[in-house]
C-alpha positions as CSV (number, residue, x, y, z in Angstrom):
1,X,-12.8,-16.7,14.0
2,X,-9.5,-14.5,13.4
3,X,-10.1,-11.4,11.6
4,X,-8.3,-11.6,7.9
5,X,-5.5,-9.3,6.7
6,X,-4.6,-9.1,2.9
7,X,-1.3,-7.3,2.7
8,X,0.1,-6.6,-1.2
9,X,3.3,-6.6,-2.1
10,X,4.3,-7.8,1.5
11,X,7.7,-9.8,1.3
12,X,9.5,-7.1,1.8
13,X,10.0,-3.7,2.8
14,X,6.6,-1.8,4.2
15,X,4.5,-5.3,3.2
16,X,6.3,-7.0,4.9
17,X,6.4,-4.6,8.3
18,X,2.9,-4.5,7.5
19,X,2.4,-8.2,7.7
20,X,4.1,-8.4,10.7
21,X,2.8,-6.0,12.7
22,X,-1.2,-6.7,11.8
23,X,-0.1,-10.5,12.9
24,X,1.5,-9.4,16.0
25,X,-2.3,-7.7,16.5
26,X,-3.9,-11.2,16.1
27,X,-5.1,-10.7,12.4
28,X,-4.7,-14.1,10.2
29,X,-2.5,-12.4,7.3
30,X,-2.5,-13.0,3.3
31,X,0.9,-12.6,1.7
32,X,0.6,-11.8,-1.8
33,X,3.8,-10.7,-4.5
34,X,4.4,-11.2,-8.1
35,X,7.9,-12.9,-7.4
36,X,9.6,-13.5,-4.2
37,X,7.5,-16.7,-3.7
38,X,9.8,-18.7,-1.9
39,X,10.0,-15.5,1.0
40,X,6.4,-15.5,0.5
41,X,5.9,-18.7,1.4
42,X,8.2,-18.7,4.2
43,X,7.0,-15.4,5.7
44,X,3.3,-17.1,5.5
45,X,4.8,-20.1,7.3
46,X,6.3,-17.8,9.8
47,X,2.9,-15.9,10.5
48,X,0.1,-18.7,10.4
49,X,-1.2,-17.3,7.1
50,X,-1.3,-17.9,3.2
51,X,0.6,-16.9,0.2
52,X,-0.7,-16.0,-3.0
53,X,1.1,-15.4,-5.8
54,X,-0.1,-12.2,-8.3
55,X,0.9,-9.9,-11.1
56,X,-1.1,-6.9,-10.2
57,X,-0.7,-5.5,-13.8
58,X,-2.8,-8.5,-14.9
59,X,-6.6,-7.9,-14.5
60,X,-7.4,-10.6,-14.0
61,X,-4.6,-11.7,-11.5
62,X,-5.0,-8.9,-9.8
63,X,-9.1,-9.4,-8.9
64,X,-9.0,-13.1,-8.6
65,X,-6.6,-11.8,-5.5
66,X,-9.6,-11.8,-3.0
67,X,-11.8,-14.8,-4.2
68,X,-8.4,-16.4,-3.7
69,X,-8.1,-15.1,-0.1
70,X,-11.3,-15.9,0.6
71,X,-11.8,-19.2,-0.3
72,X,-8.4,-19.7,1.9
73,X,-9.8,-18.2,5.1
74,X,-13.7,-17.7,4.3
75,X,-14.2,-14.0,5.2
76,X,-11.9,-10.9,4.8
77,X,-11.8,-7.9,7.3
78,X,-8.6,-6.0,6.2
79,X,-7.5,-5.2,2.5
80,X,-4.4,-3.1,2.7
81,X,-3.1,-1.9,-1.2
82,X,0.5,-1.5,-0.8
83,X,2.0,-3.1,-3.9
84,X,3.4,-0.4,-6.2
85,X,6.2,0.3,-9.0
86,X,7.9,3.5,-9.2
87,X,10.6,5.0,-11.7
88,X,13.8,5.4,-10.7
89,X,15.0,8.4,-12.1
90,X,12.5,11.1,-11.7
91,X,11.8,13.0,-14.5
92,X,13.6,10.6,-17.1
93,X,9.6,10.7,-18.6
94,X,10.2,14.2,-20.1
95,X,12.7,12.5,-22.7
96,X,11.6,8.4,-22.8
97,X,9.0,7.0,-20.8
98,X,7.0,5.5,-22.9
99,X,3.1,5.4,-22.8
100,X,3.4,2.2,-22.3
101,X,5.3,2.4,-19.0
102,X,2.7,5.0,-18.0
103,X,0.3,2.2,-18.2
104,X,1.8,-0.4,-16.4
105,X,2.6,2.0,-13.9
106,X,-1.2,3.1,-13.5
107,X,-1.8,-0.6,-14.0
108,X,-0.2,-1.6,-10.8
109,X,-0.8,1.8,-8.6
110,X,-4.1,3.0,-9.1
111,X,-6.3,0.0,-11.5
112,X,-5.2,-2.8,-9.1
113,X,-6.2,-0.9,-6.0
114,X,-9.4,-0.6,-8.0
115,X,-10.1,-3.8,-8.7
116,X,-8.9,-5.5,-5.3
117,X,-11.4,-2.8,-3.5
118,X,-14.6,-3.6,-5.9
119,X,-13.8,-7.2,-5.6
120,X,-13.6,-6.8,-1.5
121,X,-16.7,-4.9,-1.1
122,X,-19.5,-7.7,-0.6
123,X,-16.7,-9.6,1.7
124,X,-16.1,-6.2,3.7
125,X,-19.5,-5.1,4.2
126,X,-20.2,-8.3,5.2
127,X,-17.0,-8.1,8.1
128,X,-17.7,-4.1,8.5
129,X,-14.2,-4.4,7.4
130,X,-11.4,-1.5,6.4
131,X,-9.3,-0.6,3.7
132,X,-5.9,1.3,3.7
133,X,-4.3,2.2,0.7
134,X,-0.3,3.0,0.5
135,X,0.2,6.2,-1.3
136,X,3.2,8.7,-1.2
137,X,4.1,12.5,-0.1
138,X,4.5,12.7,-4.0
139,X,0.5,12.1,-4.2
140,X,-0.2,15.2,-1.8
141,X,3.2,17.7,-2.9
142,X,3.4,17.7,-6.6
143,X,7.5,17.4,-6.5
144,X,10.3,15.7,-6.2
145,X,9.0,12.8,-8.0
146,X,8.4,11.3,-10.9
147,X,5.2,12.9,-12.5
148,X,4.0,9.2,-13.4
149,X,4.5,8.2,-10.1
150,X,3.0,11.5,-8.5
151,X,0.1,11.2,-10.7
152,X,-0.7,7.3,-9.6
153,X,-0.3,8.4,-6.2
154,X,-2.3,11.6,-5.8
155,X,-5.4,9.6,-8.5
156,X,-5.2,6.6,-5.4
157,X,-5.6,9.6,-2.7
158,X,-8.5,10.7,-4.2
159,X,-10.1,7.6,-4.9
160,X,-9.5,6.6,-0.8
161,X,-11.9,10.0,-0.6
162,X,-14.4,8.7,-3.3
163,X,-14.6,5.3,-1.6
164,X,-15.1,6.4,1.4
165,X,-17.8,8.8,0.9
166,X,-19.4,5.8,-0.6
167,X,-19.2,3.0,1.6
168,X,-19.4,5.0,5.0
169,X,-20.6,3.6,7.5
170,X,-20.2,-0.1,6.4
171,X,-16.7,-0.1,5.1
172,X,-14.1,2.6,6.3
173,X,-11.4,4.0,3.7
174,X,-8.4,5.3,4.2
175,X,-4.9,5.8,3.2
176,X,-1.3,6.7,4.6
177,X,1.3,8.8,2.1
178,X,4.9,8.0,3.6
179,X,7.3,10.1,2.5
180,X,10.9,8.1,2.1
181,X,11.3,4.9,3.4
182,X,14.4,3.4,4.4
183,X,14.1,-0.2,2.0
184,X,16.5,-2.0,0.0
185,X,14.6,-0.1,-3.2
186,X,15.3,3.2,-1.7
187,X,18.9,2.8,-0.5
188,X,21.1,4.0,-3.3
189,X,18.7,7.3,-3.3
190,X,21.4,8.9,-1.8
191,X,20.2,13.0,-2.7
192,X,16.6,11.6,-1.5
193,X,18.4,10.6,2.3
194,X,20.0,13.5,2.4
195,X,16.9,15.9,2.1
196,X,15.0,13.4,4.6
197,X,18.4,14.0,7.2
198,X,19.1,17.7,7.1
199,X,15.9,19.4,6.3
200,X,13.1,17.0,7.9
201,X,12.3,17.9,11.6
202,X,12.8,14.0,12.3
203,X,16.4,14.2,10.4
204,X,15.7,10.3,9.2
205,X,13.6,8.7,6.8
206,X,11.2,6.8,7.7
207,X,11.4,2.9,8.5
208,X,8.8,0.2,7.2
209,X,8.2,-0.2,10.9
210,X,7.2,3.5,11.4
211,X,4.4,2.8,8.4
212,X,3.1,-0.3,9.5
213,X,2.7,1.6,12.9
214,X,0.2,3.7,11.4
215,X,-1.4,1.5,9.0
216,X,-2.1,-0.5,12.6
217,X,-3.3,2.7,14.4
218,X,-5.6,3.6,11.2
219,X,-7.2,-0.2,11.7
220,X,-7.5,0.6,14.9
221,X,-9.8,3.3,15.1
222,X,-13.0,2.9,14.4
223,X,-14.4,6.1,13.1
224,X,-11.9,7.3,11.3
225,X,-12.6,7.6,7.3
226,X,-11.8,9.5,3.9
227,X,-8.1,10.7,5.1
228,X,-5.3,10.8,3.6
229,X,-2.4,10.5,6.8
230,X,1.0,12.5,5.5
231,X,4.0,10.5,7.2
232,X,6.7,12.3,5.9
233,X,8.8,13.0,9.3
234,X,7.5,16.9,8.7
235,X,9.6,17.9,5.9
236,X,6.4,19.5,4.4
237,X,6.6,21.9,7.0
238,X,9.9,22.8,4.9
């Protein structure tokens, strides 16, 4: 039997490369968002997987995710958290974000990984299985970034650390911090791709592809657990 992917927040952008790439590897792949159904369900066409529709900032949406997966496919090997919200003005928080934005924020980034990897665990242990969670540079430098966002981020980090102390040697935890990625989100960041061309030793940000790349590499090894993999093209050696 195929091993089983679920990818979050994967019609677009590094989801989607993400998808793609653990497909290409011969993984069976869950596509989950919390619009975008129609490119879901094309995208799972495309693959040979499923789609499943869920707002992440709903508890219970978000850990009725794997029973979901599982009763499509019957055994889960991969869980990779990459669904997250960000603000897009970075400090607008020290004149108007709201508590409540702070909590759907830490909703979506940090509870929702939560839940997805306590709901995972008996399936994972079962499959010996892996989980990569999608962080940010802004989790391991505290700048340039919203300090809601940075704080969701660098909570998430630690967490990956927690989890895997814990679950070692059954279920492997890890997670991979891209700095920016060139998506349609990130394309009207235009001070962001600057930095990323002049002062990064890569002079680019990074594409989905160059994430999804890693995320495979980080499935792909089999002792490898409790990291945290900066992919930020160097600029923190700036």
């Amino acid at each position: 039997m195929n091993r089983v992917a679920l990818v979050t927040g994967s019609t677009s952008g590094i989801g989607e490369a993400t998808a793609r790439r653990l497909a290409a590897d011969g993984l069976t792949v869950v596509i989950h968002s919390r619009n975008s159904q129609d490119a879901g369900l094309k995208l799972a066409e495309e693959l040979g997987g499923t789609y499943l529709r869920a707002d992440l900032a709903n508890e219970d949406e978000a850990a009725g995710l794997i029973p979901r997966a599982l009763a499509a496919h019957g055994r889960l090997d991969v869980l990779v958290n990459n669904a997250g919200i960000s603000w897009p003005v970075a400090h607008a928080e020290l004149d108007g974000l709201s508590a409540a934005d702070w909590r759907r924020l830490l909703d979506v980034n940090l509870i929702a990984p939560w839940l997805l990897c306590t709901a995972a665990l008996p399936a994972l242990r079962e499959s010996r299985g892996s989980i990569v969670n999608v962080t940010s540079h802004a989790g391991v430098r505290p700048k340039g970034s919203s300090i809601a966002y940075a704080a969701s981020k660098a909570a998430l980090n630690h967490v990956t650390k927690l989890l895997a102390a814990a679950l070692g040697p059954e279920v492997r935890v890890n997670a991979v911090a891209p700095g920016l990625v060139d998506t349609a989100m990130t394309a009207d960041w235009t001070a962001a791709q600057e930095l990323w061309k002049t002062s990064s030793p890569m002079r680019r940000a990074a594409q989905p592809s160059d994430v999804a790349d890693l995320i495979a590499a980080v499935l792909q090894s089999s002792y490898l657990t409790g990291e945290v993999i900066l992919l930020d093209g160097g600029l923190n050696l700036r």
